[in-house]
C-alpha positions in Angstrom: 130.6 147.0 43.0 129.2 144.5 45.0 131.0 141.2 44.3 128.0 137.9 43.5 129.2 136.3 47.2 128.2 139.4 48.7 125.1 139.4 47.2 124.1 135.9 47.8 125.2 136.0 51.7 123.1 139.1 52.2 120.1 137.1 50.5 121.0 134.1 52.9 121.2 136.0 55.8 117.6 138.1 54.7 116.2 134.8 54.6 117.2 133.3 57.5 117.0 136.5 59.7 113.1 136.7 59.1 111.8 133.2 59.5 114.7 133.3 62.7 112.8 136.4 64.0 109.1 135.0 63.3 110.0 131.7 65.2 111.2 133.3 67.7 108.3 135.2 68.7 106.5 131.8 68.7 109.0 129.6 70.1 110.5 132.1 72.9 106.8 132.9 74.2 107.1 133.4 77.7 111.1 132.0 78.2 112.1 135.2 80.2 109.5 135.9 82.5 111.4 134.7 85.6 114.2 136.2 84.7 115.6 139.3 85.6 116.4 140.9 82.0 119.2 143.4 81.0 118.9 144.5 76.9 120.9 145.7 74.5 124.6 146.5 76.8 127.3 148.2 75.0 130.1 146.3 74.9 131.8 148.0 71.9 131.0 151.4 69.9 129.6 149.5 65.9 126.8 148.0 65.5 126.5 144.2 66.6 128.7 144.8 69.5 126.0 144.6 72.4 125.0 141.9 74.8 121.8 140.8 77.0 122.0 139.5 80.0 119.8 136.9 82.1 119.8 136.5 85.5 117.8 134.0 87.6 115.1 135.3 89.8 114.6 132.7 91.9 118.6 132.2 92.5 119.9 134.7 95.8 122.5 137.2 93.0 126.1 138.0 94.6 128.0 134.7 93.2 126.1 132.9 90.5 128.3 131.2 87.9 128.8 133.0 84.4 127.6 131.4 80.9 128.8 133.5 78.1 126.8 132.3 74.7 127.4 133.2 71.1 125.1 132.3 68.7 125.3 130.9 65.1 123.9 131.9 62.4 126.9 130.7 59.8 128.9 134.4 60.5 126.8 135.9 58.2 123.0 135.7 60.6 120.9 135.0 63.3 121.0 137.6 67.0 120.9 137.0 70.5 117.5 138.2 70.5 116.4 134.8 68.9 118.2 133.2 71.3 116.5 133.8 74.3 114.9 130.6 74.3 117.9 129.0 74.5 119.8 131.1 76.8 116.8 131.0 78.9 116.7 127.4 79.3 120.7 127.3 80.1 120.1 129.8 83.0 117.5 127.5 84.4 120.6 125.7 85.9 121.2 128.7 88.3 123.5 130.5 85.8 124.2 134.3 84.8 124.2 134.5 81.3 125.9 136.5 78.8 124.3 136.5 75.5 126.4 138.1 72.8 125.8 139.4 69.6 128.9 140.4 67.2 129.5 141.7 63.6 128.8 139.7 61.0 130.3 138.8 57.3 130.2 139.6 54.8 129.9 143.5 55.7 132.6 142.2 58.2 134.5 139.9 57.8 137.4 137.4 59.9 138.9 138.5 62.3 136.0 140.7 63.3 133.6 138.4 65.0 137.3 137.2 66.7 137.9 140.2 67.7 134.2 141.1 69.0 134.3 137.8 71.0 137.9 139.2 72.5 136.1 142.6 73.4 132.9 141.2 74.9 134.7 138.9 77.3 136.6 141.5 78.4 133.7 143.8 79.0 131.8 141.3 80.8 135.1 140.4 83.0 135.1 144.0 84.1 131.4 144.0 84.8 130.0 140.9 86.0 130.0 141.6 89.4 127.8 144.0 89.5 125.3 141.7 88.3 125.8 138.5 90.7 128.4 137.2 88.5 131.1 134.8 90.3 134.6 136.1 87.8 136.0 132.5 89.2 133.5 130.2 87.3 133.3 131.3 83.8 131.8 129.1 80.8 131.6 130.0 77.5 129.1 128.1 75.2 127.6 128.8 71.5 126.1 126.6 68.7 127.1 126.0 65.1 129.4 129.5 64.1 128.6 130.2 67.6 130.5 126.8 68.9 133.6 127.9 66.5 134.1 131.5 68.1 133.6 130.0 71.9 136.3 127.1 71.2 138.8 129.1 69.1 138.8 131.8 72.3 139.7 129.0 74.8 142.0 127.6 72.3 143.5 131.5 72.1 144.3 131.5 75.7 146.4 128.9 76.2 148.4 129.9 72.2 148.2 133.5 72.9 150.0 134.2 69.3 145.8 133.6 67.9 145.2 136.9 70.0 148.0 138.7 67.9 147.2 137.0 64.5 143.9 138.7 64.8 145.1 142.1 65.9 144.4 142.0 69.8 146.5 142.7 72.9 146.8 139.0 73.9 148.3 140.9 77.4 144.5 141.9 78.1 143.1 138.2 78.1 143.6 136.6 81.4 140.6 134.9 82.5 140.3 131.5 83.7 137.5 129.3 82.0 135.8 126.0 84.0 134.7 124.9 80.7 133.1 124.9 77.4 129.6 124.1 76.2 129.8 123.4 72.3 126.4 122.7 70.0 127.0 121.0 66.0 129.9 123.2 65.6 132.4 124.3 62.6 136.2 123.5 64.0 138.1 123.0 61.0 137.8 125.0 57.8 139.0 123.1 55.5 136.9 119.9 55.5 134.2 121.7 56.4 134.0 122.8 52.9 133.5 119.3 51.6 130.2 118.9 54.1 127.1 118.5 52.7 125.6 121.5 54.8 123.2 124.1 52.7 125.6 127.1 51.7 128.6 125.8 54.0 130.9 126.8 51.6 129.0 130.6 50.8 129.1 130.9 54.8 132.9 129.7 55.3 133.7 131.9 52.8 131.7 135.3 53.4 133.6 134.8 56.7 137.4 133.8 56.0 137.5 135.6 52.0 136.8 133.7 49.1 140.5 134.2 47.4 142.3 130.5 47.8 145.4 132.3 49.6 143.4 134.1 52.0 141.0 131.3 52.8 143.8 128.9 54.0 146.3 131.8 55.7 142.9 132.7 57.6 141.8 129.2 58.0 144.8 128.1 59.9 144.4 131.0 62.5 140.1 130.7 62.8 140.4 126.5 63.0 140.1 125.7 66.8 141.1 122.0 65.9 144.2 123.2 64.6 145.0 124.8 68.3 143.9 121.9 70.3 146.1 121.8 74.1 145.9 119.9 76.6 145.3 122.9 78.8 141.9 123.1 77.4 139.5 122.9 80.1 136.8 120.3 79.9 134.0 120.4 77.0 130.9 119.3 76.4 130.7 118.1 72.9 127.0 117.8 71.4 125.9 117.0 67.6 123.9 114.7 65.9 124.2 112.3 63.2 121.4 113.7 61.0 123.2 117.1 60.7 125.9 117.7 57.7 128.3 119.2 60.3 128.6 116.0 62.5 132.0 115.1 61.1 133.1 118.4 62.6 132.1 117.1 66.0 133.4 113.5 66.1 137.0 115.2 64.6 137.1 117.7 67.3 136.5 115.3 69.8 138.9 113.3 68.5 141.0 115.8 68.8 140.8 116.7 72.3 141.0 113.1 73.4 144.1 112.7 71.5 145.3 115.7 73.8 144.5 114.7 77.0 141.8 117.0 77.1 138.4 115.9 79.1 135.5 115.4 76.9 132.3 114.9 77.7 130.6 113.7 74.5 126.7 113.3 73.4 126.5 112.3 69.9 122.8 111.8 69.2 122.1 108.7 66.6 119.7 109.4 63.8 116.6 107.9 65.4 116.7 111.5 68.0 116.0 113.3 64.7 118.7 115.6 66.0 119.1 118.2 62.9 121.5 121.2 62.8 119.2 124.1 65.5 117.7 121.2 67.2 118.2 123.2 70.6 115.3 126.2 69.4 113.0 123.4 69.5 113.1 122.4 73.0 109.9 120.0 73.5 111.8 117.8 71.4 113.7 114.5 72.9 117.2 115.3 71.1 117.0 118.7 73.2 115.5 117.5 76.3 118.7 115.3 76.1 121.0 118.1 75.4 119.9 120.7 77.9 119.3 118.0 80.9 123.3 116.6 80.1 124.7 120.2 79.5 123.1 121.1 83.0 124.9 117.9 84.6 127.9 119.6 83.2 127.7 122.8 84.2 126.6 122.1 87.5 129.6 120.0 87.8 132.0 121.8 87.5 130.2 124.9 88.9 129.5 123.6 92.1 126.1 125.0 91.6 122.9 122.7 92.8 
């Protein structure tokens, strides 16, 4: 029998999936057309495990730095197809991107979307070359569910137990990351269940288990502010004040300060408008904002121009 959780994620997730899917035929119009575009890549053998990649047209291929994106959507939603937009504007800054899709909760649930995150770096390690991609300047990035699974994998290599708590060879995951590109992300489990967020707690849950004992085993292993070293490499932190998951933000950053860890912060006062997805809409000032400073960081520490 289906349990009522299930039931009300999948009606979420319905929900969210179409009006995510019309938008993004309207907001996406056009995003792609000077890229070269690779669809639907295999990077694993179920369903949800495939990638796209975006490649600059105008940018001469053979050592263009790597962006590796995973989207939110709460663990339970959303696809990199709606996320072109998005990745699209990202590449602008002469970047190869990686956008991944993964499973989702609650048909499955923590560690999969670990795991998948785990195999699709891997993948894309082994074959970024033959698309332009430099294996010495690697990013990962992702928003909202998208910014946990990015910052738990950084956090994963420099605790390599994470990689065994969630049932992976933590021998296989050697890559070096120049950084991490984090939008109005979930890095702490627990208080995120006291945000007021619309169906925080159904996603938290269709992801980690709803049983009390499971929740918190699962919660310390899947909480990236829990893992926090100083051997992170440097992140750019981004969230705004109007969005129920700020707190996340400002703890996390706190967090990495505390550390030693290099943080480069925008928190976006209320008067930006900044809600949770602000980045889909990228006309707006709040995103303007976040893709020019994101660029300045990338470029950075990419070298790039």
């Amino acid at each position: 029998m289906i349990s009522m959780l299930k039931l009300k994620a999948y009606a979420v997730a319905t929900f969210f999936n179409l009006w995510g899917r019309l938008g993004g035929v309207v907001l996406n119009i056009g995003c792609t057309k000077d890229l070269d575009l690779f669809r639907d890549l295999r990077y694993g053998p179920e369903s949800g495990q495939s990638l796209d990649i975006l490649r600059p047209r105008s940018v001469e291929p053979g050592a263009l730095p790597v962006l590796i994106y995973f989207h939110g959507g709460g663990w339970i939603s959303a696809d990199k197809r709606i996320y072109d937009g998005v990745a699209a504007t990202l590449s602008k800054n002469g970047f190869l991107i990686f956008n991944v899709n993964y499973r989702l909760a609650p048909g499955n649930r923590f560690p999969a979307a670990l795991q998948d995150a785990v195999r699709s770096i891997a993948w894309i390690e082994r074959n970024l070359s033959q698309y332009g991609g430099d294996r010495s300047t690697i990013f990962l990035a992702g928003d909202s569910a998208g910014a946990q699974i990015a910052s738990w994998y950084a956090c994963a290599l420099q605790k390599r137990s994470l990689f065994t708590q969630v049932g992976i060879d933590s021998a296989a995951n050697r890559i070096r990351l120049k950084g991490l590109l984090l939008f109005y992300g979930v890095y702490d489990f627990d208080s995120v269940l006291d945000a007021h967020f619309p169906f925080i707690q159904l996603y938290a849950k269709s992801f980690l288990g709803c049983d009390s004992k499971s929740y918190a085993e699962n919660a310390e292993t899947a909480s990236p502010i829990r893992h926090v070293s100083s051997a992170l490499p440097p992140v750019f932190l981004c969230a705004g004040e109007r969005d129920g998951l700020y707190a996340q933000s400002t703890a996390f950053a706190a967090s990495l300060e505390r550390t030693g860890v290099s943080c480069r912060k925008l928190f976006l006062s209320r008067e930006y408008r900044a809600d949770h997805g602000f980045l889909f809409f990228r006309w707006l000032p709040a995103s303007r904002l976040a893709y020019t400073e994101a660029g300045d960081f990338l470029r950075g520490l990419s070298g790039s121009v």
